[in-house]
C-alpha positions in Angstrom: 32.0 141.3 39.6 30.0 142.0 43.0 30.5 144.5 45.0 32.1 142.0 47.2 34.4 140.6 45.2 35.5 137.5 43.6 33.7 134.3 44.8 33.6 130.8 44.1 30.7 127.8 44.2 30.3 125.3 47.2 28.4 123.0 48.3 26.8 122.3 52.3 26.5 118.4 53.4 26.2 116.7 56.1 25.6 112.5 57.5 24.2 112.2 60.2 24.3 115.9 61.4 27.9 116.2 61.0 28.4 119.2 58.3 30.7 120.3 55.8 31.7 122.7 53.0 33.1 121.2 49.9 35.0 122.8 47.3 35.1 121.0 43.7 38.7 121.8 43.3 38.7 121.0 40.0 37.3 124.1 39.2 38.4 126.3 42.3 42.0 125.6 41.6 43.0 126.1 45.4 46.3 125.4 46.4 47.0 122.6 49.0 49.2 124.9 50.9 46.0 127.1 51.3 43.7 125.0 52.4 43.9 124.5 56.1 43.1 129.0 56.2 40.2 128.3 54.1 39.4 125.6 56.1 39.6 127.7 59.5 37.8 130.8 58.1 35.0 128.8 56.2 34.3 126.3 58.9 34.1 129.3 61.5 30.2 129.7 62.5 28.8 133.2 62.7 32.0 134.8 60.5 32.0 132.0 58.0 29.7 128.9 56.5 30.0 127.2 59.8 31.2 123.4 59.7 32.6 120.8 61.4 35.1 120.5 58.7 35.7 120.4 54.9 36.9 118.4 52.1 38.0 120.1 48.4 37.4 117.1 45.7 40.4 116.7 43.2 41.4 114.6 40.2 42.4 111.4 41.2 46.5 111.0 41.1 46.1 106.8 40.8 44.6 105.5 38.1 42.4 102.9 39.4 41.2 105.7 41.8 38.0 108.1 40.6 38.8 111.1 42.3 40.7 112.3 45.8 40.1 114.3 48.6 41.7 116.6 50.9 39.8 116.7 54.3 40.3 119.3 57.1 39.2 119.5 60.2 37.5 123.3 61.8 40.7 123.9 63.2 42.3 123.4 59.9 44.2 120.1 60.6 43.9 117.8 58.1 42.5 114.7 58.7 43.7 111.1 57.1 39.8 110.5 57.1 36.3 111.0 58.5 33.8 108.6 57.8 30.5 110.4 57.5 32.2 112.7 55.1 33.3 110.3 53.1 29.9 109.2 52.5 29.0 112.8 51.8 31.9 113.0 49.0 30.6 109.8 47.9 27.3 110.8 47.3 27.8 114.8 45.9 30.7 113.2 43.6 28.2 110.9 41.8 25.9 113.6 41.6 28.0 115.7 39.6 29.4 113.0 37.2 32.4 112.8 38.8 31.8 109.3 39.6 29.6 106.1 38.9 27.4 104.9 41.9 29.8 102.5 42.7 33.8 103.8 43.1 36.9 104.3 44.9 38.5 107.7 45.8 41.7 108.6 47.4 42.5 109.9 51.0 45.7 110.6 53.2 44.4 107.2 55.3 44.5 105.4 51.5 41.6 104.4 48.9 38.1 104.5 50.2 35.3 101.9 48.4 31.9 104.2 48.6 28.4 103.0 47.2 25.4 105.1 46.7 22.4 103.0 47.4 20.0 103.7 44.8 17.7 100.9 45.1 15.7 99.4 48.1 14.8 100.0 51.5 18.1 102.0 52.3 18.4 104.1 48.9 19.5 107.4 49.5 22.2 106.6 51.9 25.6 105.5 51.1 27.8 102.5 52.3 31.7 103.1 52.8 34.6 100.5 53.3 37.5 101.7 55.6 40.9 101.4 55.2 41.9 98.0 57.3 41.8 98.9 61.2 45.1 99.0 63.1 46.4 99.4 66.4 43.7 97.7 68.4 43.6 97.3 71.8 41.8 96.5 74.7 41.9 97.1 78.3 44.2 100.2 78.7 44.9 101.2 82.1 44.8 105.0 82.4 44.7 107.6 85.1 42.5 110.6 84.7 42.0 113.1 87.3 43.6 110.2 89.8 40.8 108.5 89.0 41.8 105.0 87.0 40.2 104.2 83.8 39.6 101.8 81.2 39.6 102.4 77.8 40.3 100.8 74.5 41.8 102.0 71.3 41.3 101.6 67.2 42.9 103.2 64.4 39.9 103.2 61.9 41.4 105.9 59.3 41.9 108.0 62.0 42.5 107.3 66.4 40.0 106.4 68.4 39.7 106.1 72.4 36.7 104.0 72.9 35.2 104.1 76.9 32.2 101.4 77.6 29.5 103.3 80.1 26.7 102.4 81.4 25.1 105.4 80.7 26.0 107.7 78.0 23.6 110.0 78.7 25.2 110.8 82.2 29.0 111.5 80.5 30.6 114.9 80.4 31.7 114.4 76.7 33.4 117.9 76.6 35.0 117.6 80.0 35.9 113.8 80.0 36.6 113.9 76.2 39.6 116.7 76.2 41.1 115.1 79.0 41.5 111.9 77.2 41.8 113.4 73.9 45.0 115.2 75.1 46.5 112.2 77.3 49.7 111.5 77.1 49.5 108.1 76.7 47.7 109.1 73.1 50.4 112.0 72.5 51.8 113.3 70.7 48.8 112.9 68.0 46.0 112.6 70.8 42.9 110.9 69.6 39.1 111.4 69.0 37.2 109.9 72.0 34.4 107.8 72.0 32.0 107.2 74.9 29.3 104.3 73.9 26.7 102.2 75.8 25.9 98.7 74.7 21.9 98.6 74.3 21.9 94.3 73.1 24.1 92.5 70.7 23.5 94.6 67.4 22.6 98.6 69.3 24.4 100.8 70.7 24.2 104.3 71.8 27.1 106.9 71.4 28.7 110.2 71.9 31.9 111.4 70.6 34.5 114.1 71.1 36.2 115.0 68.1 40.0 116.1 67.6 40.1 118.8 65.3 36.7 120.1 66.3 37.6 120.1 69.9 33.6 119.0 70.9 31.3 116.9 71.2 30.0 116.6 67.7 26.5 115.1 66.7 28.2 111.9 64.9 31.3 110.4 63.6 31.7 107.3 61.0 35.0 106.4 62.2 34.5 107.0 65.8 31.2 104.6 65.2 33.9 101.9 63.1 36.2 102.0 66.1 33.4 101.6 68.8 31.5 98.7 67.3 35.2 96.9 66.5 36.4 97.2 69.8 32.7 96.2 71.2 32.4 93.0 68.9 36.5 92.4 69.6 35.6 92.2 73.3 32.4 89.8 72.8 30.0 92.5 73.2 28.6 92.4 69.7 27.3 90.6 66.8 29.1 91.7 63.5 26.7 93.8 62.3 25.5 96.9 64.9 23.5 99.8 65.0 24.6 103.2 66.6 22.8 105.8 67.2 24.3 109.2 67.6 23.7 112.3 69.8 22.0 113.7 66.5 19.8 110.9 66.9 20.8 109.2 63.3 21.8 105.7 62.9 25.0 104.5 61.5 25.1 100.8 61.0 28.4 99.3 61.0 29.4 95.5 59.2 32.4 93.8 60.2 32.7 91.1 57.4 36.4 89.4 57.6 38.7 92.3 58.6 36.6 94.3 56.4 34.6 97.6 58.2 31.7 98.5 55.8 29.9 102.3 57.6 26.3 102.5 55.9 24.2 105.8 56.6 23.1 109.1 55.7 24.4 112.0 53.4 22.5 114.5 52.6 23.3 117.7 50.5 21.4 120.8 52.4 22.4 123.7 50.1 24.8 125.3 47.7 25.8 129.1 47.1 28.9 131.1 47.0 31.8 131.9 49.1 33.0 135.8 48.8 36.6 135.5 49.4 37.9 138.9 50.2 35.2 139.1 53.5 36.3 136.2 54.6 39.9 137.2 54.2 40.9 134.8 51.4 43.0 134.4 48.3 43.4 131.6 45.5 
């Protein structure tokens, strides 16, 4: 054993420069009650890994399932779902053989349909379908700093405040985003917040602030799902879109009868091994 102590393997993805550890539980063995510490002392940047948030893959519990996940956030608050990492489980679970191409895996928002392009124009990157959206609606009347507000609202896995600017570039995501985030009229779960400016019918350009991470982060699948649903629910756009993020990555999202389809990115950067007793952990 090394001189600092027991470790165990992981692995470092991330779609569309939003990054995360994941732990192939099936191995690691950790418990569920422990996750959300490792999840706060891994995802910490400069003491730990550093990530927006991670996901430890387990055998599946349903039978028609191929595997499940358990997702947390930085903050370690777990998370019913996050689209760009569920195109990163996607991809590193058919990698290792714990799925075919093509499968469905289980989350706390229910079963997730993932597809690892392998052919074509777009192989590399991987298409998800969502859980059915809920909870829409449009033209919410708020009050922020006295200040009134519209802003709309989806449930794609997870809540989303959606806000239509003119330009995004000119938005105080951090500022503006908390405030929202934490509004009462979203408590007591709050809600991630999305800020998006409608290019034509089929671009769009967005910034999101993140619950869990508490920032502006450089993309998000479900925060994408939610603003191109509320934009195409409101007339704005075709049913197919194109967001690009403040990473600068694309994320096309397909509406396709009540059906949301997130295509994009998912790259596996490295691997290594996580010393446990420096970071203050135990299995």
């Amino acid at each position: 054993m090394s001189i600092f102590g027991e470790s165990v393997p992981f692995h470092k993805m991330q779609g569309c420069g939003n990054d995360f550890v994941v732990i192939d539980n099936r191995s690691v063995h950790v418990p569920e009650a422990a996750m959300a510490d490792w999840a706060r002392k891994i995802c910490a940047r400069a003491f730990g890994v550093g990530a927006d948030g991670i996901f430890f893959l387990d055998d599946a519990q349903d039978p028609a399932q191929d595997y499940r996940w358990h997702f947390f956030n930085s903050d370690g608050s777990r998370a019913e779902m996050c689209g760009n990492a569920s195109r990163c489980a996607g991809k590193l679970a058919h990698a290792l053989g714990l799925a075919p191409a093509e499968h469905v895996f289980g989350t706390d928002a229910g079963p997730i349909r993932a597809k690892v392009l392998l052919d074509g124009p777009d192989a590399g990157r991987v298409r998800v379908r969502l859980t059915p959206p809920k909870g829409i609606e449009t033209g919410i009347s708020l009050n922020v700093d006295a200040a009134p507000m519209t802003v709309h609202f989806a449930d794609t896995g997870v809540p989303h405040a959606v806000v239509l600017v003119d330009d995004v570039a000119s938005v105080n995501v951090r500022e503006l985003g908390r405030k929202l985030r934490f509004h009462e009229r979203f408590a007591p779960a709050g809600t991630n917040v999305n800020f998006a400016q409608i290019k034509d019918r089929s671009t769009l350009l967005l910034r999101t602030y993140e619950r869990g991470v508490e920032d502006e982060t450089y993309a998000c699948g479900t925060g994408a799902c939610a603003t191109q649903l509320v934009a195409h629910t409101l007339g704005l756009t075709d049913a197919r879109a194109d967001l690009t993020t403040t990473g600068g990555e694309v994320l096309t999202v397909i509406l396709d009868d009540g059906e949301i389809h997130l295509q994009g990115a998912a790259e596996l950067t490295f691997k290594g091994e996580l010393y446990l007793k420096p970071l203050g952990l135990k299995r």
